[in-house]
N, C-alpha and C positions, 0 to 999 in steps of 0.2 A: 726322578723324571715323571712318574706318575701324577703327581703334587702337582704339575703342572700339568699336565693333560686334562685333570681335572678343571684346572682354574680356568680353563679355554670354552668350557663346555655351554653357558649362559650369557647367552649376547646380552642377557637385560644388565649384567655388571658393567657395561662398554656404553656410557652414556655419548661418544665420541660417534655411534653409528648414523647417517642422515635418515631420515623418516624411510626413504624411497628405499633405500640400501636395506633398511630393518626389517622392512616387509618381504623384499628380497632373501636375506640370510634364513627368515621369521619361516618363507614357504618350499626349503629347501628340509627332506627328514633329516630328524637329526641324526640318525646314523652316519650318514653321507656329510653334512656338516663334520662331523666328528674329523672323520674320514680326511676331509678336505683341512681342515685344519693339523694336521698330522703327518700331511703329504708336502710339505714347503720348500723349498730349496733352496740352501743358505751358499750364497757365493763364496761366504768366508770359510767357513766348514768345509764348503765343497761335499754335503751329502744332505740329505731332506732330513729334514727336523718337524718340531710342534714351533706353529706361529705364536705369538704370547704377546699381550698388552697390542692386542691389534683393535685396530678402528675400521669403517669400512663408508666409502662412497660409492654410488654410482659412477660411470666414466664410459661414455662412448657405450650406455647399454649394459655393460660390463656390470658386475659388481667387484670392487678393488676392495682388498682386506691388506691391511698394512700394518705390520708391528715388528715384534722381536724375535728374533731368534731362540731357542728355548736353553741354547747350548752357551751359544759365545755370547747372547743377549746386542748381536747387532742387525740390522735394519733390512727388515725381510716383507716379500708380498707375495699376494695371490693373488690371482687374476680368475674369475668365475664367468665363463661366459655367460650372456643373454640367455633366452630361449628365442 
């Protein structure tokens, strides 16, 4: 599972992120990105997981990250509020 906690770590591999979202994730430290990515909650699991092969748009202000589950590999987000 570490394998993958790794592979989450550089948005620049997710050509899938919108300009406005990049800058978004881009001004967020990475610790706390880490963090955020790591904290997910998988409906199917039913327990938080690492997000994987996620994308991210802006939405309502929001930044939306959207991918996999790290576990079962089914279809997980996060929702990051504005400031």
């Amino acid at each position: 599972m570490h394998e993958l906690a790794e592979s989450t770590v550089g948005v620049e591999s997710f050509p899938s992120f919108t300009k406005p979202a990049r800058l978004r994730w881009e001004s967020i430290p990475a610790d706390i990105r880490q963090r955020l990515l790591s904290n997910v909650w998988c409906g199917h699991c039913r327990f938080e997981t690492t997000i994987t092969s996620f994308s991210g748009t802006i939405k309502g202000g929001d930044l939306l990250l959207v991918g996999k589950c790290a576990e079962c590999h089914g279809d997980v987000a996060r929702v990051i509020e504005g400031s």
